[in-house]
N, C-alpha and C positions, 0 to 999 in steps of 0.2 A: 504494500500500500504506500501508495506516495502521498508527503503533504504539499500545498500550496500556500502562499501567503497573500500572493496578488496575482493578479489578472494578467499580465505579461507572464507569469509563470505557465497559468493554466493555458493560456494560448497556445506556447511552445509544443508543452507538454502534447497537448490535441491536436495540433499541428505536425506534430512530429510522430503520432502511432495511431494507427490503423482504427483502435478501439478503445473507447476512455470512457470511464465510469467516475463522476464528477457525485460526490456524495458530500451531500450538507446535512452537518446534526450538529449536537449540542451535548453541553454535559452531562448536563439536569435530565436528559429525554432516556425514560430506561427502554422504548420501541427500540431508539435510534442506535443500542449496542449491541440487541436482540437480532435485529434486521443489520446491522454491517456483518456481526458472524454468518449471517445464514449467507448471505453474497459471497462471503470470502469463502466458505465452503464451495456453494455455486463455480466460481471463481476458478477453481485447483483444476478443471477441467478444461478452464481458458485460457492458457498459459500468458497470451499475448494481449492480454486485457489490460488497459494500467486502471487500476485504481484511485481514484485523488479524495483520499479524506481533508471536507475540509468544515472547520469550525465555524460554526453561523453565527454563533455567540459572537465570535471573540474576532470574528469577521465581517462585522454588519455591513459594511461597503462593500465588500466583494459578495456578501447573499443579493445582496439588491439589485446590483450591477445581472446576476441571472434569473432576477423574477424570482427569487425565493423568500419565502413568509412563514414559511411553515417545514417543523422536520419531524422526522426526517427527510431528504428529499434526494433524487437518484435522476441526473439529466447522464443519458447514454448517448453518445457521440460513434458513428462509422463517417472515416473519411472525412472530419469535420465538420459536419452536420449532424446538427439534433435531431434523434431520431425517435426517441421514448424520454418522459418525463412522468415520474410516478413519485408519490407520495408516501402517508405511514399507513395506508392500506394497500400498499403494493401485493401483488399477487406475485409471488415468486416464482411461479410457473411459466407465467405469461412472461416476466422478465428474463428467465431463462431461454426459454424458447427464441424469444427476439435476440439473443444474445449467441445462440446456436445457428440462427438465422444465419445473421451477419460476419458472423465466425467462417463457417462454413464458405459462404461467396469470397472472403477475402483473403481466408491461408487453405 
């Protein structure tokens, strides 16, 4: 899992691989540590996935800068474009799946 601080980071970052999981949570949110393990399990099957945890709290400018209000929250990037944005009712299924998707067409 990788962190970011700012927005030139995240850029790179998605700029730079194929497939990026952009994940805003928070301290306080016990969803938001429940729902990063199940991803990162999810995850061990996508080798090439990067992950970017990053803190909404302690990052209010860069949540807002992506539309984010609310965590946990999970923006999934192929090719740099947003492709899926899910919340703390995410379906892990349905996030897998899209992630097997795009997996699949790209390696």
């Amino acid at each position: 899992m990788l962190i970011a601080n700012n927005n030139e980071d995240i850029k790179n970052i998605i700029s730079n691989n194929e497939i990026v999981i952009l994940y805003f949570s928070n301290t306080v949110c016990g969803a938001c540590e429940v729902i990063r393990s199940k991803v990162q399990d999810i995850l061990k099957a996508y080798s090439k996935v990067k992950l970017i945890d990053i803190n909404g709290e302690e990052q209010i400018e860069l949540a807002a800068q992506h539309n984010v209000f609310s965590f946990p929250l999970m923006i999934l990037y192929a090719h740099s474009k947003e492709i899926m944005r899910v919340g703390r009712n995410v379906n892990l299924l349905e996030l897998e799946d899209t992630i097997k998707r795009y997996y699949d067409m790209l390696f």
